[in-house]
N, C-alpha and C positions, 0 to 999 in steps of 0.2 A: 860504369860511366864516370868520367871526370866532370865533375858538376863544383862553379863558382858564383858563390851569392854575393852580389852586391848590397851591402845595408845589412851585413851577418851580425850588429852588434845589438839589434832589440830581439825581447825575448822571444817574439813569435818567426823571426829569421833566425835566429840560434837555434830554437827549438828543430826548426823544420834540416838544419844542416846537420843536427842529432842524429835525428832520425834518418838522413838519408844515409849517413854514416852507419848507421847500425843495419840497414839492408844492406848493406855491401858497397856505395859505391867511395869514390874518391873525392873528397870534399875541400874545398879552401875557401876564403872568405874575407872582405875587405869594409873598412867603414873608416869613417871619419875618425872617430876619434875610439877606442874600444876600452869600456870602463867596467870593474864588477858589478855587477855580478857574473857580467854575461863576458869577461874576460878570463876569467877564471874556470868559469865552465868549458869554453872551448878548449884552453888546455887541458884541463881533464880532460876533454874529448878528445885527444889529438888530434884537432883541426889547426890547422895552420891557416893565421888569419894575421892579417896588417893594415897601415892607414891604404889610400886608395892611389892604386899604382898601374900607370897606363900598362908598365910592360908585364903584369898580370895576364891580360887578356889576351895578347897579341904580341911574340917581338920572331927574331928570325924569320919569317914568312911564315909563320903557325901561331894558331891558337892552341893555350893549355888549357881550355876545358871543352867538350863536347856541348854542355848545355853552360846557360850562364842564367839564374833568376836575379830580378831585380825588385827590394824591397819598394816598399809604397811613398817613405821618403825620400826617394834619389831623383834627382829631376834635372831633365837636360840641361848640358852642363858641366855633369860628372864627368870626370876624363875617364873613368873605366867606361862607364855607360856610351861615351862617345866612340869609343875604342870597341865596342861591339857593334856598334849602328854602324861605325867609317868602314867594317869589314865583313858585314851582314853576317854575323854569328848565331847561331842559335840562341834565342833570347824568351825569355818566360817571365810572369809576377808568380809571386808566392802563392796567390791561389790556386793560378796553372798548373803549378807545380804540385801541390797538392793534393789536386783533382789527379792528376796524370799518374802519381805515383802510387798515390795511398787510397784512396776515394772511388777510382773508376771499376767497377765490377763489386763493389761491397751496397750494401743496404748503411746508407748513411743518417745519422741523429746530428740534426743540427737544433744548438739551442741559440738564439736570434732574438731582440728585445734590448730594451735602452736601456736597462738595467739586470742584475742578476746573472748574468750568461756566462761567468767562470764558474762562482760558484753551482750552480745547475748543472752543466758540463761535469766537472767532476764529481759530483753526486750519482748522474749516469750512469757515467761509467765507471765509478765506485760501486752502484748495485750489480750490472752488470756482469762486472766482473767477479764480483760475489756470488754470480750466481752462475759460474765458467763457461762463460760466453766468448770471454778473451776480444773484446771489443780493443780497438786503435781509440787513439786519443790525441788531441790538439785543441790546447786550452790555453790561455793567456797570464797564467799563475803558476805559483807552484803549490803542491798541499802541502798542509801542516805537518805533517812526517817528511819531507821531505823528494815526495815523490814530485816528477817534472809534470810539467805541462804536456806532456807525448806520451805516448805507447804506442809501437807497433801494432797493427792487427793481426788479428786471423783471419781465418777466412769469408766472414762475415759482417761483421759489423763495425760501423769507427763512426764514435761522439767527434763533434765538432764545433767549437764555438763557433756562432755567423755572425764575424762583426761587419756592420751596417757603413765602415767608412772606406772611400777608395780604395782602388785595387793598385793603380800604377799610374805610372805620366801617361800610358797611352790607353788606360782606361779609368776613368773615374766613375764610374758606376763600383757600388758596394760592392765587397769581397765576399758574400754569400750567396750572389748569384751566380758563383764559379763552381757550388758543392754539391747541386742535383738532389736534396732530403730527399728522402721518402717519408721519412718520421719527422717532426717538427716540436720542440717547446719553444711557444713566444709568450716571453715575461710581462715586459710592460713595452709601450709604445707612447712615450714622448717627445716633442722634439729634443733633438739637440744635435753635435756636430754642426751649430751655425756657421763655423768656415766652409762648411764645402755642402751643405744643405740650404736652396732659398728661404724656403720657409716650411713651416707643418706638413704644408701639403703635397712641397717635394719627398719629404719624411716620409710621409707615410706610403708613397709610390713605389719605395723602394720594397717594402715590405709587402705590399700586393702581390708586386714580383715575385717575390721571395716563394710565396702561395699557389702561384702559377706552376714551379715545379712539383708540385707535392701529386704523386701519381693516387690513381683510383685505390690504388692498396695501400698506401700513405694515412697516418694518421698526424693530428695537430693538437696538442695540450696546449690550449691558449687560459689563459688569465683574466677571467671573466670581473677584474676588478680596474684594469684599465680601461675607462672609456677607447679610448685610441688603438688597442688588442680590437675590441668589439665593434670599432669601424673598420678595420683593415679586414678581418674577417666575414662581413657580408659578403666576400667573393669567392668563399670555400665553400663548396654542398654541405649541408649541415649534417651530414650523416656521418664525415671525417674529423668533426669536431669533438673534441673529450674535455670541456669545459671545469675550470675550478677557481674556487672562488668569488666573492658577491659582485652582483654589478651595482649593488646600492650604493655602498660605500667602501668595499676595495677589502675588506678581514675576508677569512676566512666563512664560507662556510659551515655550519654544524654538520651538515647532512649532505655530503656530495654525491649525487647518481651520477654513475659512468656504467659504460657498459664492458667494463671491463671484470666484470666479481665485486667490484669494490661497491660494499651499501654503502658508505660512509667515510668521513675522516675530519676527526678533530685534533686537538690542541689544546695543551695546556702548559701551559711555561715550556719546560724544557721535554716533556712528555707528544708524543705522536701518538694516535688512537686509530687503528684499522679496522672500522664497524665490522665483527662476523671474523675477526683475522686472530686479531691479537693488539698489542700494544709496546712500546719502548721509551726508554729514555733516550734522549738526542741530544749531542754536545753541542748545538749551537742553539743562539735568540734571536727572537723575532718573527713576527708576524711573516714579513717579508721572506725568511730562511724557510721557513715552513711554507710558504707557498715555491719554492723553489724545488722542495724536496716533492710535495705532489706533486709536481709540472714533472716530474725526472720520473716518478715514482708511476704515473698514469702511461708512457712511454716505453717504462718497463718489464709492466703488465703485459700492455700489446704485444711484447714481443717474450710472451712466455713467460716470464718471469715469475715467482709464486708471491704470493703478500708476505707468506713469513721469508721468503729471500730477502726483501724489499726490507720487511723490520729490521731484522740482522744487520741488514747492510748500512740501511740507517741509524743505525744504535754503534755502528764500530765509524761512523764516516771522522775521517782524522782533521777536516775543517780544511781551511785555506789562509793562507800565510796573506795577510795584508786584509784580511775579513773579519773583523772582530778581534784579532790578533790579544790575545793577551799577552805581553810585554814584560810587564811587571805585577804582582801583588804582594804587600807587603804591609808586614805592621811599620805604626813609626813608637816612639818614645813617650806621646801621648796617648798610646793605644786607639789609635785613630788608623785607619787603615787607607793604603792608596796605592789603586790601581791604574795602570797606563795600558790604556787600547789604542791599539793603528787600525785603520779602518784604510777602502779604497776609495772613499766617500768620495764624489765631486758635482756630478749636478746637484740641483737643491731638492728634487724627489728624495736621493738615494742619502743624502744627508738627514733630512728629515726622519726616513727609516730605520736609519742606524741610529741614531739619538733615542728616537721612540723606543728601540730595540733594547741600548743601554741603560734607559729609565725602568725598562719591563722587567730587567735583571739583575739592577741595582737599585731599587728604589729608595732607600734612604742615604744613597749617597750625593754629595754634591757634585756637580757634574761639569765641570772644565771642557769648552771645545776649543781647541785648535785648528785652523782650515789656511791652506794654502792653496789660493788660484791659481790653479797651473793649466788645467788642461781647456781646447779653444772654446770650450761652453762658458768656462768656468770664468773667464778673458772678459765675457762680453755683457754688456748691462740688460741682454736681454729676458733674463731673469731674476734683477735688482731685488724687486719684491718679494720674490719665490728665497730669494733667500735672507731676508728677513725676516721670513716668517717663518724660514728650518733652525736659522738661530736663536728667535725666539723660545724655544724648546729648552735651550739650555742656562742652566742657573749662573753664567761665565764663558764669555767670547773672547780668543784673543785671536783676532788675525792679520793675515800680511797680504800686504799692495801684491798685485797681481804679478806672479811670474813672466818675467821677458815684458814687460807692457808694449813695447816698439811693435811687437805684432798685429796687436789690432790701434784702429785711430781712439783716439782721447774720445770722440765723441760717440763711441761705439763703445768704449772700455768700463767694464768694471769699477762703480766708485765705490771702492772699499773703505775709505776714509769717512764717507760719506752714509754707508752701512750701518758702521760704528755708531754715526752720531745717528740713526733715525731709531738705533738698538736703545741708546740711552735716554733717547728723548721717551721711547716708551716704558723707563723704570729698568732695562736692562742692565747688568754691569759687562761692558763691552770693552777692550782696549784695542787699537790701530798699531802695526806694527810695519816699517818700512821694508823688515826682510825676515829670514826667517832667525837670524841671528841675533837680532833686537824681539822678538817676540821672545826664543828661549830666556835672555835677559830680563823681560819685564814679567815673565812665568817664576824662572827662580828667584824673584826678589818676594816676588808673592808667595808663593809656596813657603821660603825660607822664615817668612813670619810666623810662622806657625800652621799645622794643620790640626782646626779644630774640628772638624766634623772629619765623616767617612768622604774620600773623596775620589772620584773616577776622572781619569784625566785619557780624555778621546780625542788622540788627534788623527785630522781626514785632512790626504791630499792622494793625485793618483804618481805622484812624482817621489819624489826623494826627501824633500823638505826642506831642504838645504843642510841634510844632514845632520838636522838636532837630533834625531830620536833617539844615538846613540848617546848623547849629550842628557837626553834627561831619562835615559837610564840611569846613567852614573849620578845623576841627580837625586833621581828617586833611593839610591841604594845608599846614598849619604845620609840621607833622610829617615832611613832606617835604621842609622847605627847611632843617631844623633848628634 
């Protein structure tokens, strides 16, 4: 089949034109503007992709593709998009498209939640596949080895991230009510997406939905630590429930019953403990990571899996590129050591986690945040507070004025300047940065002073950054030669 994606230049429409490529059919692909990573991939893929061109869709009296999907950013308007409506073409969203191709006759794992759902997704289907199952994949990252966000299935089973935001111009209802689960992990459940969600309670609507599909043979790993997991949850029979996690206050844990073999599971630093199993070391931090890997880890089980598959598979998992990222670590000249973590940090939950995460596993170090508001939560002053009190966590704030501001109004926005000073008034050392080019500026004047303690420098945004990180890489590695 000749299949053309409109919006092929983000990673989850690149991803999906991979894969359709690697089943066999004919693929081409158009976007506004097409930039690396996801420029470079497609040449690799030998997909042929360009800006966005009516006679694409339509010219002679024929269309060049049999189907056409249209990503969730494209809104009437687009002259491909119009050029499919003015000649009523076969037209799909990326979900459609993915239910239709890869999804419809498999037993699907979707993992769903405000937080956590790349990483979980590929933990899944990391055990899984560890455990040769040959599960499909569609994840919103890439991992730490380098493997993509996709796999093909077999004939069985295919992980799937369920993100919670629109699906297309002609559907705005969330893209995981396109995927049919039978199996379910739900992380956390807080608002957020304030562009296209009213409030909480539209939030959480979506994810009842989401609950509604999960059939009688269906199981649900939910997160007994989010308030907001355990309200959306009262609408699932409790016998499909496979709970982990406290509802007191959100850890782990000591002793979790499931009815899966598993008497237990704890944690200790970097260590997983499977009461009656066995035990492993595990390359990632955090409370939160470890609640990730149970949620993937209780889904695995139900579906045969053995607990020492499960440890293996957790003890070899290669991480995820933009999760904890370690960047850099290196001595300097005062034998003071410093390391640079990227993170995909951006509401003020998953902010605070990762912080918490990086004090858990660096504790004598001093601890630098960087944050750039980029994404539409991160825009809005509706969690002004929430993130005052995630930066408060760190020993050093430098952040920058909100990415694009024109998108949301001044009296809706983000006062990031205004952050800073309520950081310092409380004894913090905070600095305000207009972009992200003047924050690397007032980092390496600081930095350049000297480093005299051990020092961890975490920078969180879900975007680019304006392209310093490569900048204080080369920072950090001058700094080492002195």
């Amino acid at each position: 089949m000749r299949i053309h994606l409109i919006g092929v230049g983000g990673a989850a429409m690149g991803n999906l034109a991979a894969m359709l490529k690697e089943a066999g059919h004919t693929i081409t692909g158009s976007d506004q503007a097409l930039y690396p990573p996801m420029s470079d991939r497609l040449k690799e893929w030998n997909i042929e992709a360009g800006p966005f061109d009516r006679s694409r869709i339509y010219s002679d009296g024929r269309a060049h593709a049999d189907l056409y999907i249209v990503g969730n950013v494209i809104s009437r308007g687009n002259i491909e998009l119009e050029e499919v409506l003015d000649h009523n073409l076969p037209l799909t969203s990326m979900s459609g498209a993915l239910y239709d191709f890869f999804l419809k006759g498999r037993r699907v794992q979707v993992i769903a939640g405000t937080h956590g759902k790349t990483t979980t997704s590929f933990l899944l289907h990391h055990i899984l596949h560890h455990a040769g199952r040959k599960p499909g994949l569609f994840a919103g990252g890439i991992r730490a080895d380098g493997h993509p966000g996709y796999a093909l299935p077999g004939a069985e089973l295919f992980v799937i991230e369920g993100d919670e935001y629109d699906t297309a111009f002609f559907d705005k209802g969330p893209k995981f009510l396109h995927y049919r689960p039978t199996d379910l992990v739900l992380t956390h459940v807080e608002f957020d997406h304030a562009d296209i969600y009213e409030n909480f309670e539209a939030y959480k609507r979506a994810f009842r939905l989401l609950l509604r599909w999960i059939p009688s043979t269906g199981n649900v790993a939910a997160f007994a630590g989010s308030s907001g997991v355990r309200e959306v949850m009262k609408s699932l029979p409790a016998g499909q429930s496979l709970w982990y996690g406290s509802a007191a206050d959100g850890d782990l844990l000591d002793q979790v019953g499931t009815p899966t073999g598993f008497s237990g599971f704890r944690r200790e630093a970097r260590r997983i403990y499977l009461d009656g199993i066995g035990d492993a070391d595990v390359p990632f931090i955090g409370a939160h990571n470890t609640a990730n890997a149970l949620g993937a880890a209780l889904i695995a089980r139900q579906l045969g899996v053995s607990g020492e598959k499960i440890l293996e598979a957790l003890s070899n998992f290669p991480g995820v590129l933009r999760r904890q990222q370690i960047r850099r670590q290196v001595g300097t000249p005062t034998g003071k050591e410093i390391v640079f973590m990227e993170d995909f940090a951006h509401h003020p939950t998953a902010v605070q986690v990762t912080v918490d995460a990086a004090r858990q596993a660096y504790p004598h170090h001093h601890i630098i945040g960087l944050f750039e508001p980029r994404s539409a939560t991160s825009h809005r002053n509706t969690f002004q507070k929430e993130y005052e009190q995630a930066f408060s966590a760190l020993d050093e704030a430098f952040l920058t004025d909100v990415f694009n501001p024109g998108k949301v109004a001044s009296d809706e926005r983000l006062d990031v300047a205004g952050l800073v000073e309520s950081l310092k008034q409380s004894g913090r050392s905070a600095h305000f940065a207009a972009s992200p080019d003047q924050l690397f500026e007032q980092l390496k004047d600081h930095l350049q002073k000297g480093v005299g303690v051990p020092t961890l420098i975490l920078a969180m945004s879900n975007g680019g950054f304006g392209g310093i990180y490569s900048k204080i890489d080369a920072l950090i590695d001058a700094l080492q030669k002195g």
